[in-house]
N, C-alpha and C positions, 0 to 999 in steps of 0.2 A: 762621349762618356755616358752619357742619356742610354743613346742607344745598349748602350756596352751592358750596364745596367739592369736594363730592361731582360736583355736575350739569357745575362747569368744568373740570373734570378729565378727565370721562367720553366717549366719541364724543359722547355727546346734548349737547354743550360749544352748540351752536349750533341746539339744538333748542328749544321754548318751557320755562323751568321755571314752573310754575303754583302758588303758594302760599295754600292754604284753611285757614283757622283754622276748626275744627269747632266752637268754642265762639261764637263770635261771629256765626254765620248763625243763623234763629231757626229752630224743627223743623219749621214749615211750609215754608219756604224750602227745606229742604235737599236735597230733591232735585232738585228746576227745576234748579237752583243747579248741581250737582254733572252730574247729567246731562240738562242741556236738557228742550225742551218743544216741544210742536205746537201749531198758531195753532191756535187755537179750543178746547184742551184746559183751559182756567179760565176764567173772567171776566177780564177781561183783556189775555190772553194774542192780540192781533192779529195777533201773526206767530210766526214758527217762531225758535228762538233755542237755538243752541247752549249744551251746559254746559262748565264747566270740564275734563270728561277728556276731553272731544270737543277742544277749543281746543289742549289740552296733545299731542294723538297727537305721537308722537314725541318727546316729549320728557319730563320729569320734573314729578311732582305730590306734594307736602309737604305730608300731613297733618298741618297742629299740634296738638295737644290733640286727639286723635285720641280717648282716654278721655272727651273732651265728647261724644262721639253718642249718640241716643239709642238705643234698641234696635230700633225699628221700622226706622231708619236702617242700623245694623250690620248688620241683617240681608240689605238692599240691597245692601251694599257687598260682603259678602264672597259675592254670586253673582257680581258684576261681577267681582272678584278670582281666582275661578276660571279663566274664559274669557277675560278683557279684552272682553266684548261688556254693554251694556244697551240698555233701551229709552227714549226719549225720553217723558218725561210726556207720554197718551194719545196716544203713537205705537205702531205698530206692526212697525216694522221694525226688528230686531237689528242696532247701529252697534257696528264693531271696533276697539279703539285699541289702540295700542302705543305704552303708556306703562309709565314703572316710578316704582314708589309708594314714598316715603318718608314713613315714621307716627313722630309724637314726641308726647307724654306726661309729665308730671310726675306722675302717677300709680301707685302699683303694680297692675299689668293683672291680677296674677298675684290679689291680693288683692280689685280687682272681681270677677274670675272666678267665687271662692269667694263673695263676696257675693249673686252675680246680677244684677249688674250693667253686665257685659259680658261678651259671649259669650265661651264656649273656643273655638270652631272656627273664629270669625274672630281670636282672639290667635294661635293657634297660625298661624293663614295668613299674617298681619301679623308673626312673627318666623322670619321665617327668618335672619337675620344682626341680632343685637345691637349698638349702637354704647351703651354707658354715656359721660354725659360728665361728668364729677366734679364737684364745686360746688366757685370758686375758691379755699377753702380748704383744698380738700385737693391742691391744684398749685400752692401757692405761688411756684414761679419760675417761674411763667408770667406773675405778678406785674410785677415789673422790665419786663418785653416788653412787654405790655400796656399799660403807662403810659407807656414811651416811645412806641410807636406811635400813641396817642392825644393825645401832648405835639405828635406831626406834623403830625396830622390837627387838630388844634385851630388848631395856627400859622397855618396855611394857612385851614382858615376865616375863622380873625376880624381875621387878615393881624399876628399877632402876631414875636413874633422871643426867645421863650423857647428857651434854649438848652438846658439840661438841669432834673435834679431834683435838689431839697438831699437827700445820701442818709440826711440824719438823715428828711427827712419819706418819703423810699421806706422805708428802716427801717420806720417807723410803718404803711406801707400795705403791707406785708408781714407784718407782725402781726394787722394787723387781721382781723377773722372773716369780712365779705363776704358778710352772708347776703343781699345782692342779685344775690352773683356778678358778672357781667361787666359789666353793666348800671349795676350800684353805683357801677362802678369807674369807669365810661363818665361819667357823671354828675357825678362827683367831679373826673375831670379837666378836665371842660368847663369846670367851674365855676371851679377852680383857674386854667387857663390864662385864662378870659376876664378874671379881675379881678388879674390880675398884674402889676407895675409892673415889673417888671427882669428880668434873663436868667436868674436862677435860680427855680425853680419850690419854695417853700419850703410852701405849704399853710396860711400864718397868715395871710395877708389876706384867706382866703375865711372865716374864722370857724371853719372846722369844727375837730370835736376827735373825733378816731378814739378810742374804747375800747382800752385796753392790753390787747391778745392775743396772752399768747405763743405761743398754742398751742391746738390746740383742746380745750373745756374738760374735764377728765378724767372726769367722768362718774362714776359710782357707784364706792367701791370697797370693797375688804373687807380689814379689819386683820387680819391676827393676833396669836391671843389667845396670853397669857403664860402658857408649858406650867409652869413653876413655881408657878401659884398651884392646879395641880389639873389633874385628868384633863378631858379635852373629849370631843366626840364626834366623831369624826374625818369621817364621813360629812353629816353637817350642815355641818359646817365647809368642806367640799371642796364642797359644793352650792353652799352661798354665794357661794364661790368663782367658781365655775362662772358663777351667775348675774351676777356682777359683769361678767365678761366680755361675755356674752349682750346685757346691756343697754348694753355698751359700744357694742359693735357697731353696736347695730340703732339707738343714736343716731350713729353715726356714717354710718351708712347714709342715713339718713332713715326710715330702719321699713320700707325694701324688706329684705326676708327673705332674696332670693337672694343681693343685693351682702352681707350681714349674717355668711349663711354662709357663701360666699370668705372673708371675712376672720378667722371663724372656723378656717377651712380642713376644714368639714364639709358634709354632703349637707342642702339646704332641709328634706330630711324627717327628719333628725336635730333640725335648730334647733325644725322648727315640733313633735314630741313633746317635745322638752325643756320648750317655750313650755306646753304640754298640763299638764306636770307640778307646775305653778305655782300 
């Protein structure tokens, strides 16, 4: 939807946007696939057949799960990515495109890096402007919008005539955790609206029963000890401290270190030696 977005928003509004899930093409495939082939370059291969950044020039190309490449692959992409020119599987003539690439990830890139897993010099090429997009539980009044908007788009499909939501049950979908995210939430209403008898949208004729969540769950924490029953040691106690935080975070994050340290309000390579000291 980001994507989607982005591409109609932009001059290239009316130019192809081309969408490649890197996970789902198989590592044989992937580069015919990505940039075309010449007749007679495989078994097969009968005729000459564009790739997808060739089809896309001019317009916009959305890597998904960009973290699914494999490395032999990565390595391809980010010569492309310098120039905007590759060669067509056993062609040999340099093709120019003028496209602009969008790469998405549930991944942290920064931690394949360190693994070896995927390249630095094609992360660092691939970020030049960050977009983070929260998971719906950390934008809960996006909540309410969201469920109306899809109360619309349900009506209209199944040619229903549900008027609103009972805000006892939006209450409830406001609480809830959403570890599907938007998706969850998509699902929930379909479901909801499709089996609904009357104009209010109540959530108990589809069975379901949301987890009471008021919040998201608090995560480790550290008491303090009773200074009357005796002296402590104030530097253990402040560590723990410390770590309760730490781990606060990086569950709040999802284990990305960078989002972890913002909310810390410290530098990655503070978080990641503190992580060292453990």
């Amino acid at each position: 939807m980001v994507v989607n977005a982005i591409h109609n928003s932009s001059p290239r509004r009316d130019t192809p946007l081309v969408k490649i899930n890197c996970g789902a093409i198989p590592e044989t495939l992937l580069e015919s696939e990505l940039f075309g082939y010449e007749k007679g370059a495989f078994t097969g291969a009968n005729k000459t057949k564009k790739g997808l950044m060739e089809l896309a020039s001019g317009g916009t190309v959305f890597l998904d799960e960009v973290g699914e490449l494999p490395l032999s692959m990565q390595a391809k992409l980010l010569t492309f990515l310098e120039d905007r020119r590759f060669k067509r599987v056993g062609g040999l003539r340099d093709i120019e495109v003028n496209v602009r690439i969008i790469a998405a990830t549930n991944r942290d890139l920064e931690a394949e890096v360190q693994k070896g897993t995927f390249r630095e010099d094609l992360f660092y090429r691939l970020n030049v402007m960050q977009i983070r997009i929260p998971p719906l539980r950390e934008r809960r009044e996006d909540i309410p919008v969201l469920a109306r908007y899809y109360l619309e788009h349900f009506n209209r499909k199944f040619g229903k005539h549900v008027k609103d939501i009972d805000p006892a049950f939006l209450a409830e979908m406001e609480r809830y955790s959403w570890k599907g995210n938007v998706r969850e939430l998509r699902n929930v209403m379909e479901r909801c609206v499709l089996f609904c008898q009357g104009e209010l949208l109540t959530g108990e004729e589809t069975g379901l029963e949301f987890k009471r969540d008021s919040g998201p769950s608090a995560g480790p924490s550290y008491p303090m000890k009773d200074l009357s029953q005796g002296p402590i040691d104030l530097k253990q106690e402040v560590d723990a401290f410390e770590r309760s935080y730490i781990h606060r975070a990086l569950e709040l994050s999802g284990g990305n270190s960078s989002r972890a340290a913002q909310l810390l309000g410290c530098t990655r390579f503070t978080l990641k030696r503190r992580l060292e000291q453990e």
